[in-house]
Each structure stands twice: as structure tokens, then as C-alpha cells.
C-alpha positions in Angstrom: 116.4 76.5 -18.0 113.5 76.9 -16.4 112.2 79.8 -14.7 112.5 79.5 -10.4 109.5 78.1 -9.1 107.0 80.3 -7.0 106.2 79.1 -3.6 102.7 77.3 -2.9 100.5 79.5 -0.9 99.7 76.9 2.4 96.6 77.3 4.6 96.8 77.8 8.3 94.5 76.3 10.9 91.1 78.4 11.6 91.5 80.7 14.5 89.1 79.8 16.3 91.2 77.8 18.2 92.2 77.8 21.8 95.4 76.5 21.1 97.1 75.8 18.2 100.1 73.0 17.2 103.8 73.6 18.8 107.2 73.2 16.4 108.5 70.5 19.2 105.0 68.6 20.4 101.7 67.1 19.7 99.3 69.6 20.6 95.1 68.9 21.1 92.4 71.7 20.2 88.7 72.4 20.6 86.9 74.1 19.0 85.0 77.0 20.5 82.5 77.6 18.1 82.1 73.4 17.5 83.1 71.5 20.7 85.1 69.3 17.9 88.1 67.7 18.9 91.4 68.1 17.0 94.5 66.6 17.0 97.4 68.2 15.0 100.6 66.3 14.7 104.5 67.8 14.8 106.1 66.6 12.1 107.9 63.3 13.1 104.1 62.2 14.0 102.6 63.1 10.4 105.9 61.1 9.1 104.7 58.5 10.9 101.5 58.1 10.1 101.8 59.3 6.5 100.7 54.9 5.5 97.6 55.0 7.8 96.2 58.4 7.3 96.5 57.5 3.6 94.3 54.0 3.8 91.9 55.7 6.3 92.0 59.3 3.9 90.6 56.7 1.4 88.3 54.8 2.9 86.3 58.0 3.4 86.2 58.8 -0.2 84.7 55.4 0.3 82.8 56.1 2.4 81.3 59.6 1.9 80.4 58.8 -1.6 83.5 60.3 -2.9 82.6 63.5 -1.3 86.1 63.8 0.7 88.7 65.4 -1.3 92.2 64.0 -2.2 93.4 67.0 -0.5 92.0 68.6 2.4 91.1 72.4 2.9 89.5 72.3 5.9 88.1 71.6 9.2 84.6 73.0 8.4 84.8 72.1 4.7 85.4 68.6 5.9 82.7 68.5 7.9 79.9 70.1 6.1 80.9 66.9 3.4 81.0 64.3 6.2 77.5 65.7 7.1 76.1 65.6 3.7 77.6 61.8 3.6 73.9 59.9 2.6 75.7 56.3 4.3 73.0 55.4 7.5 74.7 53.6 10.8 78.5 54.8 12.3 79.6 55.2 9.4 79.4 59.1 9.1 80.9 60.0 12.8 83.4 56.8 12.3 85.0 58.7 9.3 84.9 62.4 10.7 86.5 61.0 13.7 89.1 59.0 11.9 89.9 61.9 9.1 90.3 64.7 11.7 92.3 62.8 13.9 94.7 62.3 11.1 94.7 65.6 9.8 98.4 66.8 8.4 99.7 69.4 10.2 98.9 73.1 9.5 102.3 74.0 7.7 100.7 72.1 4.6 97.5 74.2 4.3 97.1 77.1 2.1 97.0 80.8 4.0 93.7 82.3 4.8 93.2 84.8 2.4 94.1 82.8 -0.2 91.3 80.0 0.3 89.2 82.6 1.3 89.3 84.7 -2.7 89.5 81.5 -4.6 87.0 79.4 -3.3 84.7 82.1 -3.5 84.8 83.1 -7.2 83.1 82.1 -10.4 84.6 79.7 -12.5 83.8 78.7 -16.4 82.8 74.6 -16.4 80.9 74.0 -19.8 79.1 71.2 -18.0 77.3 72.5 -15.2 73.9 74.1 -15.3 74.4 77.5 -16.9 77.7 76.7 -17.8 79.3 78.0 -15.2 80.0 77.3 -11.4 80.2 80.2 -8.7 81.8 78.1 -5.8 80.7 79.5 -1.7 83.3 78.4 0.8 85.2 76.1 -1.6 81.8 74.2 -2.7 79.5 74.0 -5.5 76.1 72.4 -5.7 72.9 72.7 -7.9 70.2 70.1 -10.1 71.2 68.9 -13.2 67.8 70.1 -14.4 65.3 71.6 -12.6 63.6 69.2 -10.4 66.1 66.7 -10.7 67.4 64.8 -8.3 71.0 64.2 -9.8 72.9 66.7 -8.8 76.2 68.6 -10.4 79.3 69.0 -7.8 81.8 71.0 -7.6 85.0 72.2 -5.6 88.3 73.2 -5.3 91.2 71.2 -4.3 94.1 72.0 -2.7 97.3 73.0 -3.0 96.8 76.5 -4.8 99.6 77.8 -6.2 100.3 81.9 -6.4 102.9 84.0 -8.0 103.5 87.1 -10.1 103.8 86.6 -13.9 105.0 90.1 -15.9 104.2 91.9 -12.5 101.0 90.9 -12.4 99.3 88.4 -9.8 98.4 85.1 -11.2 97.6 81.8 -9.9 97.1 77.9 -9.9 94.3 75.9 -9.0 92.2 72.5 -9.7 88.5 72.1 -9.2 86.8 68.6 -9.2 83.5 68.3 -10.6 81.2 65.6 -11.4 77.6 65.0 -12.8 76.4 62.4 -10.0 77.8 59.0 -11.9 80.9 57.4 -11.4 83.0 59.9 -13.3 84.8 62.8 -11.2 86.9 65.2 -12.8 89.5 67.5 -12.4 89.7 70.4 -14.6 93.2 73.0 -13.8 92.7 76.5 -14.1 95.1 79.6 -14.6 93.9 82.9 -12.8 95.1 86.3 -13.4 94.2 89.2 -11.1 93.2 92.3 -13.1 92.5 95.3 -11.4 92.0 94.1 -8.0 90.1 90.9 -9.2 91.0 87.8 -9.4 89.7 85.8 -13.0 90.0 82.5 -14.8 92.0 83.3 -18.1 92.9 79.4 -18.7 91.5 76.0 -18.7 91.7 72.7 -19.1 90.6 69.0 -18.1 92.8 66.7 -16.4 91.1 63.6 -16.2 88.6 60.9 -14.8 89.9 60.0 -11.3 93.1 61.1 -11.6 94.9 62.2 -8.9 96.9 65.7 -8.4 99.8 65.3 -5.8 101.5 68.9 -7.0 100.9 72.0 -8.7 103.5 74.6 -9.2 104.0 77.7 -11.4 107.0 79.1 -13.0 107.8 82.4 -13.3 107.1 82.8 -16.6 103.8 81.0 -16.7 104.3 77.6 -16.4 102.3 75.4 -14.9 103.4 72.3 -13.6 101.3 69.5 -12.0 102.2 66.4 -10.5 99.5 63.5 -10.7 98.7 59.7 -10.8 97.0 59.2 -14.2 96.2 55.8 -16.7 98.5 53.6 -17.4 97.6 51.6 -20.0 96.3 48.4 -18.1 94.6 50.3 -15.2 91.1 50.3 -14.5 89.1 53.0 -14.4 88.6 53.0 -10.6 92.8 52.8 -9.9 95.3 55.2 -11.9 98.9 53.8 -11.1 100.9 56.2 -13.5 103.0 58.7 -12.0 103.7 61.3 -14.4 104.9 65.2 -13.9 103.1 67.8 -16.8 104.0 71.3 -17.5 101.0 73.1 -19.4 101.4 76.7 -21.4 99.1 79.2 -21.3 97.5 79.7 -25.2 94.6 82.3 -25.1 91.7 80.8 -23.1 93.7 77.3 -23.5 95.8 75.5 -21.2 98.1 73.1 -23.0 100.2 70.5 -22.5 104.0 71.2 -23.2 106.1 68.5 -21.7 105.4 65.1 -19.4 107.7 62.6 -18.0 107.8 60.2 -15.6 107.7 61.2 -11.8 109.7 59.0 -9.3 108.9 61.0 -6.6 106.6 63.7 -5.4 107.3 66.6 -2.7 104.6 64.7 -0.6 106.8 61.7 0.1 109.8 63.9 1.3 109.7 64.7 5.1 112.7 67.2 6.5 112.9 69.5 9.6 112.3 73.6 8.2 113.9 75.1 11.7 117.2 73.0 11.5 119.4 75.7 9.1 116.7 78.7 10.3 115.5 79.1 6.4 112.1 78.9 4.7 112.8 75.6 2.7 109.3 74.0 1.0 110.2 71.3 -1.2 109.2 71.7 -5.0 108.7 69.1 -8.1 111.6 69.7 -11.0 110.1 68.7 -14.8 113.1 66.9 -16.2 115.6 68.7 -18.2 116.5 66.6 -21.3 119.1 66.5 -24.0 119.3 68.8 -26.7 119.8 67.3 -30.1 123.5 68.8 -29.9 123.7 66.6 -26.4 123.8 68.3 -22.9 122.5 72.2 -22.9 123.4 75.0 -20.5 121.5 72.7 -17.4 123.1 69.2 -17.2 120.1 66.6 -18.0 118.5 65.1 -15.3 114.9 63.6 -14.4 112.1 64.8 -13.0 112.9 65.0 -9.3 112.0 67.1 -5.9 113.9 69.6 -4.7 114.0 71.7 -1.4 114.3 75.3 -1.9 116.0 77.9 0.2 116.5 81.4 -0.6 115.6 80.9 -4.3 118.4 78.3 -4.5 118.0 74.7 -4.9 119.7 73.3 -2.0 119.1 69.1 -2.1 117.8 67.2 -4.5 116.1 63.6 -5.2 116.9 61.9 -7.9 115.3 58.6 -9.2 118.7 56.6 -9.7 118.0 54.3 -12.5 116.2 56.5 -14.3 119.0 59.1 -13.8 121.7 56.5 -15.2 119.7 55.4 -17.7 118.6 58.7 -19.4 122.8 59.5 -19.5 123.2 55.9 -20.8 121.1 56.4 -23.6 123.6 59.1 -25.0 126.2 56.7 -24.5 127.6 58.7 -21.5 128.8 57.1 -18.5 129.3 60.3 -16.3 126.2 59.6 -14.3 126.7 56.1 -13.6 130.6 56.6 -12.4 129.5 59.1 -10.2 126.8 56.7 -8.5 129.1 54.3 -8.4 131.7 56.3 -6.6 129.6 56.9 -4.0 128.4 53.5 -3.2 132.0 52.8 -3.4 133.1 55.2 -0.5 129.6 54.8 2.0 130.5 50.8 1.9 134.1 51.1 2.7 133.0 54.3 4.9 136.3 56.2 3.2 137.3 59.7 4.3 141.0 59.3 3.4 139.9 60.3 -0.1 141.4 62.9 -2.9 139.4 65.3 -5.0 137.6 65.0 -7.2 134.7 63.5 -5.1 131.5 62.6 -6.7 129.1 66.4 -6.9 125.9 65.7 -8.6 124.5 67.3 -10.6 127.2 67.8 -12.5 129.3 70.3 -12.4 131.1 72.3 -15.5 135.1 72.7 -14.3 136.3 70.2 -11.3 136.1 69.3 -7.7 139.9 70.6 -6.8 139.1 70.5 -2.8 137.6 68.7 -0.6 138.3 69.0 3.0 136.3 67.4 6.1 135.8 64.8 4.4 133.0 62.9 6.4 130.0 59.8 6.4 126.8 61.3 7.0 123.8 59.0 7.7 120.0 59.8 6.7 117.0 58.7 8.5 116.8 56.0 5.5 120.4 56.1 3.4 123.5 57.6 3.5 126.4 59.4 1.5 129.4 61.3 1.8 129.6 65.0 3.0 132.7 67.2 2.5 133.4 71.4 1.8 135.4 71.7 -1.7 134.5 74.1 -4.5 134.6 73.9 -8.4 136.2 75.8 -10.8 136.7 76.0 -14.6 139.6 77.9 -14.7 143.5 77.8 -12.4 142.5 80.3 -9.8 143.3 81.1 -6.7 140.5 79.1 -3.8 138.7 81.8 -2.7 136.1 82.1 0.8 133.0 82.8 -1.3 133.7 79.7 -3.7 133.5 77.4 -0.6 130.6 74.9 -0.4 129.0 71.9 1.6 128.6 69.1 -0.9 126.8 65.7 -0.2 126.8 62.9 -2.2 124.3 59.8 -0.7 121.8 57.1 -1.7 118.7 55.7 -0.2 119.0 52.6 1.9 117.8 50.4 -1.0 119.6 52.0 -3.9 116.6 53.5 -5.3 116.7 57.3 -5.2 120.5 59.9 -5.2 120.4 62.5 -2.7 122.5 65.4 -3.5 123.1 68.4 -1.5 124.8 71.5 -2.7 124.5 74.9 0.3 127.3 77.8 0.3 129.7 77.9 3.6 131.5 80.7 5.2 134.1 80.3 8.0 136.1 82.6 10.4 139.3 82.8 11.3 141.2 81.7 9.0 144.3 84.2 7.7 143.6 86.6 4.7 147.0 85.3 3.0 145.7 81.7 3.2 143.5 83.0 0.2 146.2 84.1 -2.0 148.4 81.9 -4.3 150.9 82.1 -7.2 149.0 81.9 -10.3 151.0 78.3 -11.7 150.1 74.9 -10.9 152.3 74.4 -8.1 151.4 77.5 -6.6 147.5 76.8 -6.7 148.5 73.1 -5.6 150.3 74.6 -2.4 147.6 77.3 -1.4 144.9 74.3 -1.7 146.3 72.2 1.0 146.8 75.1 3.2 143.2 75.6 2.5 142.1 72.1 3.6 144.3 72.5 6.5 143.2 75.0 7.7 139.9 74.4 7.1 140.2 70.7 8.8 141.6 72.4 12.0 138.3 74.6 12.2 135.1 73.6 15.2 131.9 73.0 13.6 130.5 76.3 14.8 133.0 78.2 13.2 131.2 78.0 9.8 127.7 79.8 8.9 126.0 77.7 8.5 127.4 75.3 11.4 128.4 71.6 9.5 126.5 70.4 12.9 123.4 71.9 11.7 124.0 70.4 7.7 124.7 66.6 9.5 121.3 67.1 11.4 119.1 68.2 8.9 120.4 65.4 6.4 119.9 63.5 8.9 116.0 64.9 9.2 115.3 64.1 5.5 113.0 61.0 5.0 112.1 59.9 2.1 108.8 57.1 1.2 110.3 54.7 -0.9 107.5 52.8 -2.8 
């Protein structure tokens, strides 16, 4: 299986700031040491205008040349490249107007300290004059040759991701360069911090115009990037493949391991963080495939996003067909049932239903209860939520086996939605949790489970199955 994923470090908004964003409004700034004005969105605004500010993000790359990056780092990075933009007329304070004023919100920038070592270090690029690149404030320019006009460019995209790696630090990051043509790179790099400073121990290129959407490391090394590459039709200018890569560190060499097919990326999933008060950032799963004996330890399953709490993955995306399909090709409907089922129920909106209730993933052992049984809608699907557990032996139901599953789809059928978070509740009798250890005993001490638990207010679980309906109801997901 693979290793848990290590969070992305994020960048926060300069401090120069008299006022910074709220968690419940939209919130103007000003610079002090600019006059600039700012606006920074809550996030039900940047869900909202995710469509424009993506045109408008690309019509400054337009624009400026190309000099705008796919992902910002910035308000002063931004505006020193706006300000080297050689375009004559309104074009230059049309675009710095339009791009800061649709600025994502801080939570999706990378922390200080962070930006501050790595765009600030020396990197190994073959290519550039001397072959190497020593980047100042994220940015890299010198001549070709001597004299030259054509210049080589450089500099460092964002997300970076960070993590430990055998106890010691190591990190994630991609740097664009190009030579002044029509060609601009991206080359990933792997960084290892050895005593005290941080150094490029891996490289590799990406491509010509490709476009990173994720990067992510595992905790043994892995390094997993999300992008839109080639197809085989494409142009040059206009990579439509999505595609999900996991690359191995070899010596100085970064290399390719696995790459599938990517039917979503954490950027397309919107949720509320405060909802179940935990730090949940949404991650990009490689897919888990078949062994040549059939299923391993994981159940298989695509490459899909995940939001992470705790170390725990507590929902997941799936791409449906693709999801199907890969089962179908082992000639195993379990998948498909399951998907089924659950279009079944949310159309005839049943909650007079009988265990075992469609859990995906699946499960090894069976669904045995499921109590409060209800329909719980999404900002664009639905599905069924109930608390039940699993088990792969006859045991006795016991409080710490007790979970909130959800089963849904997307309004159009297109992506599963599965959520899986442990429950507690109070007040229920300590004898309630005891049975006789035979079928009818275990059969008898599971319905006064589900009674009991049915007769329970939402408040009396942790977390409340108020808060679980609202933030389902929070998740939005861009269906292309």
C-alpha cells in the first residue's frame, strides 16, 4: 500500500497587510508598502469564480508573454512579472488588475518560510548559462551568451511539497525554465536537507507546456505529480491528457514508476475545513491495481482525490466508469453492484433498508448494521448516509467499531463519493454492548444496537451527524 501522503506546505498572504481575509466574509486589503489593492475571496467566492479566474489566469500568460505562472506564489512575485510584461497600451495594468482581483484565497499558498529557503537556492539545469540556476525571490534571469539579447528564464512553481523521508527533511518542487522560444519547461526536483541545508539530490524534466495541477510525496520517497500532458493528437500549444505519475528516486535520477489516468484533481474539489473542527487538505491517490493473483491487501481502485483528516482518509472521489470498468476487466462485478445499489436507493429515496448497504471501497468481512439510515444531498449529487460497522468475524458490535458511512454519486453519474469517519455516542447502556456469542444472540444484540442508536439526538455523537450532513453537503465538485 502506499505510504501516507505528507501534507503540502501552503503559503500565507504577506504581512504587510492591514487586514487580512476572514473564514465567514470577503475581505479587501491595501498594501502599506504598495498602495495595491487586494481582494481575497472566502471560500464559496473562489468556488464561484474557480471558471473565470481560470480564462482570465490564462489570458495573462497571454498576455505577459507567458511570464505569469500556472500557479501563483505571490503578490510581489506577480507583479515584478506583470512589470517586466514588454506588451505597450492597457494591457499590462488590465492584467495585474484582473489577476489580483482573482487571486485564490491564502489557505492555498505555501507558508513563508518555505517559499522563502526554496526559491532562494541553487538549482542544477544543464541548460542555462553555467549550467546552473541560483533563483532570488523565486526568479531566475541571465543572457544566453554574453551580450545576447535572448535571455534564459527561470522559476519556481508552486505547490511545494515537504516531508521527512528516514528522519530526514526532504522536499518537492517544479521549476519552469525556458531559453526565450516557444518552448517552456518544467523540470521536478527532489531536495534533501543535509545538515541544516537544503540541496537538490534528484531531477528530472516533465515536459514542453505541460501543466502540473499536484505534487505530493510519500513517506517513503515517492513522488507523485498530477499534470495535463500530450495526448496523442494535441498540439503543441494545448495538452488535454490528464494523467497522475509517481517518480522514484535513483541516485541523481528521478524516474518514472507508475502513470494512470487522472479523472480528477484536488483542485476541482471545494469543501468547508471548519465544519468537523479538523485539518482536512485534500490529496491525489495513484491507483492501486490488481495483482497478477487478483485483488492485493488494498482493494483496486483508480486514481482518485481524497480528503485527509488525522492521517486517515476520510472521503473519497472516484471516477465511476473508470472505477467499474477497471473491476469489469477481472470479470468482477462487485463494483458495479455496488454503484448500482446506490442509484437504486437515492432514486427511490429508501431508508427502510436492511444491511448490507453499499460501503465503498470495499470492505473485507460485511456491513451487519446500519442504523439512521438517511438521504444526504451534496452541493452537486447525492447518496445515502447511515452508522453500521464491518466485521469479518461473529462478534459481539462494539462502540469503537461504530462508523458514519456514505455512499453517493454526482448529479450526472460521473464521479462515487464515498465517505468513511469513526463515530462515538453517549448514553447508551454498557450491557447494550454485550451479546451471546451464536447467531441469534449477535442477531438480538444488533437490533438493540440500532435501536438504541436510532432513539439517539444528533448531538449526542462526536462527531455530531449534523456536522457530517453539513459538510457533505459543503463538498463541490467541477465536473468537466
Amino acid at each position: 500500500m502506499p505510504g501516507e501522503r505528507l501534507e503540502l506546505s501552503r503559503r500565507q498572504a504577506p504581512r504587510d497587510f492591514k487586514s487580512l481575509v476572514s473564514t465567514n466574509s470577503t475581505t479587501r486589503a491595501i498594501s502599506k508598502k504598495t498602495g495595491k489593492f487586494i481582494l481575497y475571496g472566502t471560500e464559496k467566492v473562489n468556488a464561484a469564480l474557480t471558471w473565470t479566474f481560470t480564462a482570465f489566469w490564462q489570458l495573462g500568460r497571454f498576455v505577459t508573454g507567458s511570464l505569469v505562472p500556472e500557479k501563483f506564489s505571490g503578490g510581489d512575485q506577480l507583479i515584478s512579472m506583470v512589470k517586466s510584461c514588454q506588451r505597450p497600451g492597457l494591457f499590462k495594468p488590465l492584467v495585474l488588475f484582473l489577476l489580483i482581483l482573482l487571486l485564490p484565497a491564502p489557505s492555498s499558498w505555501a507558508t513563508d518560510t518555505d517559499w522563502t529557503i526554496f526559491s532562494n537556492l541553487e538549482y542544477p539545469l544543464e541548460d542555462a548559462p553555467g549550467g546552473k540556476i541560483v533563483l532570488k525571490n523565486g526568479l531566475f534571469s541571465a543572457p544566453i551568451v554574453e551580450g545576447s539579447a535572448s535571455r534564459f528564464e527561470a522559476r519556481l512553481l508552486e505547490p511545494i511539497a515537504t516531508g521527512n523521508w528516514k528522519g530526514t527533511g526532504v522536499a518537492a518542487a517544479v521549476i519552469f525554465h525556458s531559453e526565450g522560444g516557444s518552448g517552456n519547461f518544467r523540470r521536478l526536483y527532489f531536495l534533501v536537507k543535509d545538515k541544516g541545508q537544503w540541496k537538490p539530490k534528484a531531477w528530472t524534466e516533465l515536459g514542453d507546456r505541460i501543466r502540473v495541477r499536484y505534487l505530493g510525496l510519500e513517506s517513503h520517497g515517492t513522488i507523485i505529480v498530477g499534470m495535463i500532458t500530450h495526448g496523442p493528437k494535441d498540439p503543441q500549444c494545448c495538452p488535454t491528457k490528464r494523467i497522475v505519475r509517481t517518480y522514484l528516486v535513483k541516485g541523481n535520477k528521478l524516474l518514472p514508476s507508475k502513470t494512470a489516468r487522472a479523472g480528477i484533481f484536488p483542485d476541482e474539489v471545494h469543501f468547508s475545513k471548519d465544519i468537523l473542527k479538523e485539518d482536512i487538505r485534500a490529496v491525489l491517490v495513484p491507483e492501486i491495481g490488481f495483482t497478477a493473483h487478483g485483488q492485493g491487501k488494498i482493494p483496486p481502485c483508480p486514481s482518485h482525490v481524497a480528503l485527509v483528516a488525522g492521517g486517515k482518509k476520510i472521503l473519497r472521489i472516484f471516477p465511476a466508469e473508470t472505477y467499474k470498468n477497471m473491476w469489469l476487466e477481472h470479470r468482477d462485478l462487485t463494483i458495479q453492484i455496488a454503484i448500482k445499489m446506490v442509484e437504486r436507493i437515492t432514486q427511490k429515496k429508501e431508508t427502510d433498508l436492511s444491511p448490507p448497504l453499499p460501503i465503498l471501497p470495499p470492505r473485507p468481512g460485511i456491513n451487519d448494521l446500519a442504523a439512521r439510515i438517511e438521504m444526504v444531498p451534496l452541493k452537486n449529487g447525492h447518496g445515502v448516509g447511515f452508522i453500521g460497522r464491518t466485521t469479518r468475524s461473529l462478534s459481539c458490535v462494539s462502540p469503537d467499531q461504530l462508523k458514519y458511512y456514505f455512499s453517493g454519486l454526482s448529479n450526472h453519474g460521473k464521479f462515487v463519493i464515498s465517505l468513511e469517519h469513526s463515530i462515538s455516542v453517549k448514553g447508551i447502556a454498557s450491557e447494550t454492548w454485550t451479546c451471546e456469542k451464536t447467531v441469534e444472540g449477535l442477531k438480538k444484540q444488533i437490533a438493540e444496537v440500532k435501536r438504541a442508536l436510532e432513539n439517539k439526538k444528533d448531538d449526542d455523537f462526536s462527531p455530531s451527524t449534523r456536522d457530517i450532513r453539513a459538510f457533505l453537503l459543503s463538498v463541490l465538485i467541477h465536473e468537466k
